[in-house]
PAGU-627069 format. One record per residue (C-alpha): y negated, z, x negated; residue number from 1; residue in three letters. Coordinates in nm, 4 decimals, always signed. Each point is the difference from the previous one (the first is absolute). Layout:
! PAGU-627069
+----------+----------+----------+-----+------+
!    north !       up !     east ! seq ! type !
+----------+----------+----------+-----+------+
!        Y !        Z !        X ! NUM !  ALA !
...
+----------+----------+----------+-----+------+
END
This chain:
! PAGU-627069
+----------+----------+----------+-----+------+
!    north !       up !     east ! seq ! type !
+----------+----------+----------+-----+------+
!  +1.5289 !  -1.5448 !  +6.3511 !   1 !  UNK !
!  -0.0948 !  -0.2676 !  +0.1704 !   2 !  UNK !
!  +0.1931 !  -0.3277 !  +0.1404 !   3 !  UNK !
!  -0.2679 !  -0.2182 !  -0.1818 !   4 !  UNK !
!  +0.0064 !  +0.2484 !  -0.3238 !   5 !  UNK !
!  +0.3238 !  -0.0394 !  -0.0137 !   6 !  UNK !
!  -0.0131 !  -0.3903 !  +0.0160 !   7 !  UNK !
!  -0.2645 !  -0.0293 !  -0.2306 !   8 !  UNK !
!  +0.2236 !  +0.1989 !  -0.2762 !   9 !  UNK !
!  +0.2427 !  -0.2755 !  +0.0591 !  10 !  UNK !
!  -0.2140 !  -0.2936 !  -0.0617 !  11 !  UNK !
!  -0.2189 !  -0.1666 !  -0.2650 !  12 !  UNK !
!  -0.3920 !  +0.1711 !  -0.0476 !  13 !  UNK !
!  -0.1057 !  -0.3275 !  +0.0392 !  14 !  UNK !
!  +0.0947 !  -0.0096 !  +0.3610 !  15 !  UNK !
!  -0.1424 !  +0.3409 !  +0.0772 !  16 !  UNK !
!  -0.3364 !  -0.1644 !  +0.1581 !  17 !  UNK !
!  +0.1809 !  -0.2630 !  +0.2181 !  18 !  UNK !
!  +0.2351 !  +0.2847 !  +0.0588 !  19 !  UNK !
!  -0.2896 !  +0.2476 !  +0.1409 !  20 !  UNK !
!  -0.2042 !  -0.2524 !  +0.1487 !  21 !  UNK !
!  +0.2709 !  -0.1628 !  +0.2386 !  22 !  UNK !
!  +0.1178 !  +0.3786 !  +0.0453 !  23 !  UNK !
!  -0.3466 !  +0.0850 !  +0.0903 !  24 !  UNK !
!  -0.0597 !  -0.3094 !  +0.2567 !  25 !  UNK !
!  +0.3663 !  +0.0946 !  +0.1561 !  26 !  UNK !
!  -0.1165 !  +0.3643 !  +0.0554 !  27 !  UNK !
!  -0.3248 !  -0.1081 !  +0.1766 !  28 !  UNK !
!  +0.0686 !  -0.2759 !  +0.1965 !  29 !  UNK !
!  +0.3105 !  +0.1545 !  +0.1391 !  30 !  UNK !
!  -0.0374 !  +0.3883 !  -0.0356 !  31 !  UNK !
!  +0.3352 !  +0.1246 !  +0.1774 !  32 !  UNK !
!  +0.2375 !  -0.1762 !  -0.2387 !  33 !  UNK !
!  +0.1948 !  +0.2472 !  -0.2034 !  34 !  UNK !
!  +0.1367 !  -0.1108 !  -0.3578 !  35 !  UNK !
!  +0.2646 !  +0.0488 !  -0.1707 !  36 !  UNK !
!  +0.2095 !  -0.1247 !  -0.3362 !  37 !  UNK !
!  +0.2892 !  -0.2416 !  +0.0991 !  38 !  UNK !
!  +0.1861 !  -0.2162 !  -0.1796 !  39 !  UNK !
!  -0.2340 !  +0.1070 !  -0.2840 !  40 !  UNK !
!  -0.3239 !  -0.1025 !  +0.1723 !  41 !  UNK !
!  -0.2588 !  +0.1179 !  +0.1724 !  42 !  UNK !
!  +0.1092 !  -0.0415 !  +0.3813 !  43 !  UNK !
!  -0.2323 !  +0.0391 !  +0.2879 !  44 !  UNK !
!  +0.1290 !  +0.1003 !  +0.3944 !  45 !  UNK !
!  -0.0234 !  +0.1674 !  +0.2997 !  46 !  UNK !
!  +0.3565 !  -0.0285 !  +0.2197 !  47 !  UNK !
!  +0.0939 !  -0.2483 !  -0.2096 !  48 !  UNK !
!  -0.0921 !  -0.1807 !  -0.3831 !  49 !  UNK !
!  -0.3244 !  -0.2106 !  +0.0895 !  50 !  UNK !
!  -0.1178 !  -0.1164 !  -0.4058 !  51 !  UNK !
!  +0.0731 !  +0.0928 !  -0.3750 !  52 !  UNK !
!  -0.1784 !  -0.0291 !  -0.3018 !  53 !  UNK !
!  +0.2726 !  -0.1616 !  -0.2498 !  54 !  UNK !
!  -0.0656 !  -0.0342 !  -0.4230 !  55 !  UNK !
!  +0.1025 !  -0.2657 !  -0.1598 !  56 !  UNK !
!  -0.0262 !  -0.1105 !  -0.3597 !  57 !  UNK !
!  -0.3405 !  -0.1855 !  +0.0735 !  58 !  UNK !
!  -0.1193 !  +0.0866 !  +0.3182 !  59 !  UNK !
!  +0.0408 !  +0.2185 !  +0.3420 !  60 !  UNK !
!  +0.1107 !  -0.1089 !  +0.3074 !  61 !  UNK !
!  -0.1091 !  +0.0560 !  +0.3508 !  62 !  UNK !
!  +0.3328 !  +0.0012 !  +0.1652 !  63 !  UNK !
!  -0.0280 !  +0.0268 !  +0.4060 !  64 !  UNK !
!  +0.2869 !  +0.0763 !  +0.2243 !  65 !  UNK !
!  -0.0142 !  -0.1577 !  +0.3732 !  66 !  UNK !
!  -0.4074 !  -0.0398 !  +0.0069 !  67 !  UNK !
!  +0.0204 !  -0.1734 !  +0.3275 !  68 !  UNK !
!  +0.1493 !  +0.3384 !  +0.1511 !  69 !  UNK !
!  -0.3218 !  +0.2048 !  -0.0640 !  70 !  UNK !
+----------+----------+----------+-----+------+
END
C-alpha cells in the first residue's frame, strides 16, 4: 500500500480530492521527492523532510520545512 493510501484511510472522504490533488501537484512539480507517513501524515523528502500533507478537523495543511534551503 501506498504512503498516500494509507493517509487517505486515516482522514475524512471529504478531503480525499484536496488530498490527491496537492499529492498530485507535489509529485509533478518535484518528481524525486519520496513520501512517507510521519507523525501520521503524509511527509514528503529526499535527504531530509521537505513538506507534509496534515488533516485536520476542517481543512489540510501545506506544512513546509526550511523552503528557503531548496
Amino acid at each position: 500500500m501506498s504512503a498516500l493510501e494509507q493517509f487517505l484511510d486515516t482522514i475524512p472522504d471529504w478531503q480525499h480530492p484536496s488530498v490527491k490533488k496537492l499529492h498530485s501537484t507535489i509529485s509533478l512539480l518535484e518528481p524525486q521527492l519520496s513520501s512517507s507517513i510521519k507523525w501520521g501524515n503524509l511527509t514528503y523528502h529526499t535527504s531530509g523532510n521537505v513538506c507534509a500533507l496534515v488533516s485536520h478537523k476542517n481543512h489540510i495543511n501545506l506544512q513546509i520545512w526550511n523552503a528557503l534551503s531548496w
